[in-house]
C-alpha atoms as a printed R data frame, in Angstrom:
    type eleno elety resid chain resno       x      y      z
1   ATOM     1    CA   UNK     A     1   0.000  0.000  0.000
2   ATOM     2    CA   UNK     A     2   1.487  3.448 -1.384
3   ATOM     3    CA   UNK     A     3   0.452  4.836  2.642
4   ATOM     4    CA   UNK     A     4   3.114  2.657  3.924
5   ATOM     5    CA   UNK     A     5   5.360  3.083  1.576
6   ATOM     6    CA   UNK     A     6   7.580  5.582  3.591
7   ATOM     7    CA   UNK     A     7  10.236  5.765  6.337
8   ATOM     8    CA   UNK     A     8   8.491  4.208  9.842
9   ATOM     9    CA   UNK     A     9   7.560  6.917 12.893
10  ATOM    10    CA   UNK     A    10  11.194  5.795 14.413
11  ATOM    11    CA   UNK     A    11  12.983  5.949 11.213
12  ATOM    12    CA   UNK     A    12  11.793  9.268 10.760
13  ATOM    13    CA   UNK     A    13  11.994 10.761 13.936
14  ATOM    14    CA   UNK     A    14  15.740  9.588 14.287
15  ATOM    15    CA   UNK     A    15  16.575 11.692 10.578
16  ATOM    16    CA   UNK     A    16  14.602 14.641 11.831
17  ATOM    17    CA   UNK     A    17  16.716 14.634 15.050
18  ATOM    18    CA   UNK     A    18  19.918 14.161 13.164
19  ATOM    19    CA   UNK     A    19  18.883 16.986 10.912
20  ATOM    20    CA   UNK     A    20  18.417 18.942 14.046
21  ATOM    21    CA   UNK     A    21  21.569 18.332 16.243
22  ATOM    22    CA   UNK     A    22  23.724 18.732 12.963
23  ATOM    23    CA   UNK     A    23  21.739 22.410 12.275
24  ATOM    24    CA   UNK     A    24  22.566 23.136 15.857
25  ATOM    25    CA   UNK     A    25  26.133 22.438 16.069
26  ATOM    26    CA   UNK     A    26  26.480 24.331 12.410
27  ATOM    27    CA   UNK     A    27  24.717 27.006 14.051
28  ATOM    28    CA   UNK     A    28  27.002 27.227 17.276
29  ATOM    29    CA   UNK     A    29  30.023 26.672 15.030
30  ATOM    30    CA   UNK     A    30  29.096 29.428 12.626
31  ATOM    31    CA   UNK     A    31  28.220 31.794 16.232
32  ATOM    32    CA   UNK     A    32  31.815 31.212 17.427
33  ATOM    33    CA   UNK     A    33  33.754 31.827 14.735
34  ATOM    34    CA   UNK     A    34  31.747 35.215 14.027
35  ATOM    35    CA   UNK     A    35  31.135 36.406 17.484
36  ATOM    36    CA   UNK     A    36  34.926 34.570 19.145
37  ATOM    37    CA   UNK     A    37  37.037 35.003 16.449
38  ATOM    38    CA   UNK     A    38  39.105 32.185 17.350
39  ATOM    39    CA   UNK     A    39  42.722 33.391 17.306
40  ATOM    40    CA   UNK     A    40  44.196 29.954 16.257
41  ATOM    41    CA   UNK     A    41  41.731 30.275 13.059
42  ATOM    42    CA   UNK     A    42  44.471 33.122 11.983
43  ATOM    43    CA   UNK     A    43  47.437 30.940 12.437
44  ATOM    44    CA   UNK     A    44  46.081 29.089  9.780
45  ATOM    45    CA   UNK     A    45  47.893 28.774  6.552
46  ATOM    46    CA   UNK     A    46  46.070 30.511  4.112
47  ATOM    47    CA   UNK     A    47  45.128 27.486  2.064
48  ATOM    48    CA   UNK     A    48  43.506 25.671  5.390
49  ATOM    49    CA   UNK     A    49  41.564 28.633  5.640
50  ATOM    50    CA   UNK     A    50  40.029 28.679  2.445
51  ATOM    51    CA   UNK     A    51  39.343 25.192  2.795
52  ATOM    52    CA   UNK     A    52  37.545 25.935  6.035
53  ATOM    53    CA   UNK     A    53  35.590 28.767  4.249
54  ATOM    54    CA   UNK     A    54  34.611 26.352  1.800
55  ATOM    55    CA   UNK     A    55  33.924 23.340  4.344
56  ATOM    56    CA   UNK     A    56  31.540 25.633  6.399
57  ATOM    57    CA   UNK     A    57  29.604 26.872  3.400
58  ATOM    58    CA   UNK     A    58  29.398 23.219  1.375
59  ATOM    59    CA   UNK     A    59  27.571 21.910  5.232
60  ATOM    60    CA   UNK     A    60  25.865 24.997  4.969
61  ATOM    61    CA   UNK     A    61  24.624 24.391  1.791
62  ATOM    62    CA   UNK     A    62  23.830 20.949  2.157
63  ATOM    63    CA   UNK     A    63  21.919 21.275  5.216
64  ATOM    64    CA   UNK     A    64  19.729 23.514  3.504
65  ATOM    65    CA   UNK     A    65  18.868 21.018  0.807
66  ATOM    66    CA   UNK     A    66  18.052 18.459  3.458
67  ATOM    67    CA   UNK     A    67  15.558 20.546  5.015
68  ATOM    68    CA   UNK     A    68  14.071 21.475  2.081
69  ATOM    69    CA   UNK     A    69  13.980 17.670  1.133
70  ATOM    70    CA   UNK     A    70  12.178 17.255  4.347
71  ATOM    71    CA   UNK     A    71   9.942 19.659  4.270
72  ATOM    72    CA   UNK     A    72   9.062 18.797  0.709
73  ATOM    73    CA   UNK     A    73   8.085 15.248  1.738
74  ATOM    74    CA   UNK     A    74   5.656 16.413  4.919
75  ATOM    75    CA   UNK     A    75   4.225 18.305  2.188
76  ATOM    76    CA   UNK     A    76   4.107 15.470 -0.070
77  ATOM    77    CA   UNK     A    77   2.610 12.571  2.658
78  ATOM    78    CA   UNK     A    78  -0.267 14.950  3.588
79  ATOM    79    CA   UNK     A    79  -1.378 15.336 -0.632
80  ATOM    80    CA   UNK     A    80  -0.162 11.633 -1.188
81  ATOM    81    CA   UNK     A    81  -4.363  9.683 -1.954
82  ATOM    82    CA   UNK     A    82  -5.180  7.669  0.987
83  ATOM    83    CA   UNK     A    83  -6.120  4.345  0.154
84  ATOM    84    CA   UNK     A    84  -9.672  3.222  0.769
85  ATOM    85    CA   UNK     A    85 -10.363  0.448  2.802
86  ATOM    86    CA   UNK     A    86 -13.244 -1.925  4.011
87  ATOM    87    CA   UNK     A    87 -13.453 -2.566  7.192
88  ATOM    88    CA   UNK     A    88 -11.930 -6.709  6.326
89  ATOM    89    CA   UNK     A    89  -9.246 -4.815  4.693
90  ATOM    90    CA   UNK     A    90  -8.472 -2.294  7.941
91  ATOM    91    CA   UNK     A    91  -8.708 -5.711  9.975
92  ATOM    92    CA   UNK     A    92  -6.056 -7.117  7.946
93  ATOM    93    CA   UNK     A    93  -3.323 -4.542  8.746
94  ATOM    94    CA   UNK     A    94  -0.651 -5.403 11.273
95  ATOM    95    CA   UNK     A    95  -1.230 -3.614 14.163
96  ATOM    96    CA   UNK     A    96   1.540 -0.693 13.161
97  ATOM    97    CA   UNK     A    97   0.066 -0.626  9.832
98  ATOM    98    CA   UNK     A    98  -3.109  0.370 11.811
99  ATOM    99    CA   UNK     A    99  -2.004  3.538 13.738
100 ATOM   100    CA   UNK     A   100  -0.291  4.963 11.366
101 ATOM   101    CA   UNK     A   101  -3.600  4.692  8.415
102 ATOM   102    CA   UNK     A   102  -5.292  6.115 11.404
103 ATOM   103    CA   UNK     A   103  -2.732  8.439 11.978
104 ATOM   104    CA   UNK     A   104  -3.015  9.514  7.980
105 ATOM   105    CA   UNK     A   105  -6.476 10.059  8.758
106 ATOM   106    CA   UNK     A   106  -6.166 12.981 10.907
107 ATOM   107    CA   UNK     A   107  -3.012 14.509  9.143
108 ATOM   108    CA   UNK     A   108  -5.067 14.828  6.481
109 ATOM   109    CA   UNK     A   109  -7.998 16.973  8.943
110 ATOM   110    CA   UNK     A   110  -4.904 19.404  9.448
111 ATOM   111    CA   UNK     A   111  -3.978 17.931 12.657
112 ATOM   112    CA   UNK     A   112  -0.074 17.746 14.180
113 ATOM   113    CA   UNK     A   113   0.038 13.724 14.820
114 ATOM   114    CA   UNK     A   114   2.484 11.887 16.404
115 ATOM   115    CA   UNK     A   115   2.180  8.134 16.606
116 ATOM   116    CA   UNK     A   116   3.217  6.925 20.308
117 ATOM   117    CA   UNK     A   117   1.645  3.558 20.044
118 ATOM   118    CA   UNK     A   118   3.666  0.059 21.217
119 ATOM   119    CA   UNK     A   119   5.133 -0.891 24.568
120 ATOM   120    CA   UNK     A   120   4.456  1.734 27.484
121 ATOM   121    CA   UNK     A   121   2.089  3.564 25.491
122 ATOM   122    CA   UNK     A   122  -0.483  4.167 28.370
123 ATOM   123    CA   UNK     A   123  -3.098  3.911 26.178
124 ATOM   124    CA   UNK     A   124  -2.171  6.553 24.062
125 ATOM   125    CA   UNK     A   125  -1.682  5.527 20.251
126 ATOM   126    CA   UNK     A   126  -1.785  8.634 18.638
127 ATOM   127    CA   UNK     A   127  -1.104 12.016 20.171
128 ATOM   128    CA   UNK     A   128  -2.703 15.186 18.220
129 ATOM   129    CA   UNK     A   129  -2.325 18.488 18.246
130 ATOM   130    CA   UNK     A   130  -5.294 20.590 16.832
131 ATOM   131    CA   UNK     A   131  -4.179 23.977 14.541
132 ATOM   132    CA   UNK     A   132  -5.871 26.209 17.247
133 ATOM   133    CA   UNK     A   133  -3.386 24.256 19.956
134 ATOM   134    CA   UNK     A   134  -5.468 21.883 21.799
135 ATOM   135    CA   UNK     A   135  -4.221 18.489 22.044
136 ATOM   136    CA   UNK     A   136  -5.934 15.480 21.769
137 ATOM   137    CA   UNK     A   137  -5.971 11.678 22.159
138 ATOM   138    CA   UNK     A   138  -6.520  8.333 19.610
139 ATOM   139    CA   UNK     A   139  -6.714  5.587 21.102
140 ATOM   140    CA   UNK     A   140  -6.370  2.402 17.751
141 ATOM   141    CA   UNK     A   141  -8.582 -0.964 18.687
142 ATOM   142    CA   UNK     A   142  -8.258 -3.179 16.051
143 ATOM   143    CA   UNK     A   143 -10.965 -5.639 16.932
144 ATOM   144    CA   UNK     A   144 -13.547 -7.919 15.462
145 ATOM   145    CA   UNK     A   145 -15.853 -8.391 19.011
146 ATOM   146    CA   UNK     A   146 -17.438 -5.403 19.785
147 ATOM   147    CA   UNK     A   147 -16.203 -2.366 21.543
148 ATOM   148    CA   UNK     A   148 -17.728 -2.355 25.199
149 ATOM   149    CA   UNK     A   149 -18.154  0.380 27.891
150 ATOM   150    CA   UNK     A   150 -15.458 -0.707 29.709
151 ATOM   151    CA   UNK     A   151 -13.093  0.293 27.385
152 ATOM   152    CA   UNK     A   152 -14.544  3.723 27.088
153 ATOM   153    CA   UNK     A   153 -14.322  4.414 30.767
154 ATOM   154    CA   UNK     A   154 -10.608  3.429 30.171
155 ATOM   155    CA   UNK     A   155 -10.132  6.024 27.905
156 ATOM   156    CA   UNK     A   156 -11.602  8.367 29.800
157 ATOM   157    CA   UNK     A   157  -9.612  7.560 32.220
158 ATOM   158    CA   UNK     A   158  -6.363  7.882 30.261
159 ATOM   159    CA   UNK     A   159  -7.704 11.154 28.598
160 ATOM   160    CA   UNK     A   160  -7.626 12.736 32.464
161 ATOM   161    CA   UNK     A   161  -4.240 11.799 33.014
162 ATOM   162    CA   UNK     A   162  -2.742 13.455 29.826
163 ATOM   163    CA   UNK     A   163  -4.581 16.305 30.428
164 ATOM   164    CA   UNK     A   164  -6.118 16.600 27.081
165 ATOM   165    CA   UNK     A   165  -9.221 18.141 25.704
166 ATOM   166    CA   UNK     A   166 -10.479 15.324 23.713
167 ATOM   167    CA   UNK     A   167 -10.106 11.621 23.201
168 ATOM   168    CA   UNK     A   168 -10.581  9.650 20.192
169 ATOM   169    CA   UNK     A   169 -11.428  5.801 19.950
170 ATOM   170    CA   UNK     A   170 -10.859  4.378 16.466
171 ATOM   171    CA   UNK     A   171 -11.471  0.739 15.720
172 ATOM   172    CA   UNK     A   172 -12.565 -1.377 13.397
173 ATOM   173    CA   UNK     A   173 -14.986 -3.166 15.094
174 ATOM   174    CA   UNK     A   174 -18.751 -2.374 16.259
175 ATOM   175    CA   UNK     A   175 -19.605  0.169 19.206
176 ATOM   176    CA   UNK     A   176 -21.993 -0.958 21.927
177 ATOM   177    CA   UNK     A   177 -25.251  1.017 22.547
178 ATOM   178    CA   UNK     A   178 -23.838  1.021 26.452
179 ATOM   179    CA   UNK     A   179 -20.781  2.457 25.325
180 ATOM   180    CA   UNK     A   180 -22.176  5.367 22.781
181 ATOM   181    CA   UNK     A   181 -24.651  6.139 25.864
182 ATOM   182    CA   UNK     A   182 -21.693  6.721 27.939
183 ATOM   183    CA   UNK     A   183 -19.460  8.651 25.925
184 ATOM   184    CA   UNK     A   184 -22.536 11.219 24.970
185 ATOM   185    CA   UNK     A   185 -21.922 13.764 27.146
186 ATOM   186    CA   UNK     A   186 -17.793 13.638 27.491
187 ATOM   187    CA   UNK     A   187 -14.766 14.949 25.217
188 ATOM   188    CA   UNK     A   188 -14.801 11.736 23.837
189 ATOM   189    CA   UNK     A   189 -15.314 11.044 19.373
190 ATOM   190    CA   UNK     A   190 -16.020  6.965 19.039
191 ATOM   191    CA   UNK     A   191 -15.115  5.703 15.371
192 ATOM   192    CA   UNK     A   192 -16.177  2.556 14.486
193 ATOM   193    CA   UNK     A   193 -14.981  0.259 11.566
194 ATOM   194    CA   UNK     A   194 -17.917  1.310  9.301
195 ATOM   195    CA   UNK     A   195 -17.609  4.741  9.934
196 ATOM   196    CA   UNK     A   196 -13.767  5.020  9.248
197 ATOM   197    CA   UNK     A   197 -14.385  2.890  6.086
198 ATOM   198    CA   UNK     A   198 -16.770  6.003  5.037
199 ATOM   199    CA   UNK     A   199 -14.274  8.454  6.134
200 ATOM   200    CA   UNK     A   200 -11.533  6.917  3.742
201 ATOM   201    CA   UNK     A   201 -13.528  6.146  0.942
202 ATOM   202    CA   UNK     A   202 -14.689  9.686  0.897
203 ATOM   203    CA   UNK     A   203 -10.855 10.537  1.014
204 ATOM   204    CA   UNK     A   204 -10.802 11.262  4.205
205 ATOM   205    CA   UNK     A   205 -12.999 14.162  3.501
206 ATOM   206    CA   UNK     A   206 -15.566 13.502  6.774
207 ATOM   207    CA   UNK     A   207 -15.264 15.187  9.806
208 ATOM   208    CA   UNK     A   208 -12.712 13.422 12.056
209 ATOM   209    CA   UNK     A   209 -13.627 15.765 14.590
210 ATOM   210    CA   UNK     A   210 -16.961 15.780 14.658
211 ATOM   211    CA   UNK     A   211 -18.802 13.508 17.117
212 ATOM   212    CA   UNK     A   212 -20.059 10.105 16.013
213 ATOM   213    CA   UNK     A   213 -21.806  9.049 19.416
């Protein structure tokens, strides 16, 4: 699927920190020499300095095309068509696969995402960050049995502890009557299989945010 056909959340997060720490020590580098002036910089043969000159602005240089390469592809993976799924089909992912289609899902609303899901997640698979600043909460339950109130409560619970303004719960399974009852009057958006099917076959073009409780 063209979705996953991209550098993984920890993949990516380790070249955007690279990209970072290497900006930062070209930035404190380029601070010294301006604001320091070392003095053994002027002991330098002439030739050595040149070749510093022109060391400093190649890494210069190049660290400017790699941010624009990676700004270029954020911009590219929110246009990229999201695939369409049944609700079989969103079954079939692997569990990864999952978070991050859900993940696409609310990229595409305009939302900051940041997928947090595996070991020690607290029940937090997908953190978001909405354009006005609130944050928010996905919670990714790839079932077949239905989605009980228990699990709601759960998320309730976890959406307290982050200290979040809303909570979603994504799955691709049914919704209990119990559970929509529960969640009516609370921060909290319940997406069932059927419903995120819609979602992506519309391309993603249905209100993620809006309640479907």
């Amino acid at each position: 699927m063209d979705i996953f056909r991209r550098i993984r959340p920890r993949s990516a997060r380790f070249v955007w920190s690279v990209s970072v720490g290497v900006a930062l020590l070209y930035l404190g580098w380029t601070a010294v020499r301006l604001l320091a002036q070392p003095a053994w910089i002027g002991r330098l043969p002439l030739t050595a300095v040149e070749l510093l000159n022109l060391g400093q602005a190649a890494c210069g240089f190049t660290l400017l095309v790699v941010w624009a390469a990676l700004w270029w592809r954020q911009r590219a993976k929110r246009s990229r068509p999201m695939p369409a799924l049944r609700v079989a089909e969103l079954y079939a992912l692997q569990p990864g696969e999952f978070e991050e289609y859900v993940a696409a899902v609310f990229r595409r609303k305009g939302y900051r995402v940041k997928v947090t899901g595996g070991s020690g997640d607290h029940g937090v698979d997908v953190a978001l960050q909405h354009p006005d600043g609130r944050r928010a909460i996905v919670q990714c339950k790839r079932y077949q049995n239905t989605v009980g109130e228990e699990t709601v409560r759960e998320l309730y619970g976890t959406l307290i502890h982050e200290e979040v303004a809303h909570a979603f719960l994504v799955t691709t399974a049914e919704i209990s009557p119990a559970a929509r009852e529960w969640a009516a009057d609370k921060p909290i958006t319940l997406i069932d299989g059927e419903t995120l099917a819609r979602l992506t076959a519309a391309g993603a073009s249905g209100r993620a945010d809006s309640r479907s409780n």
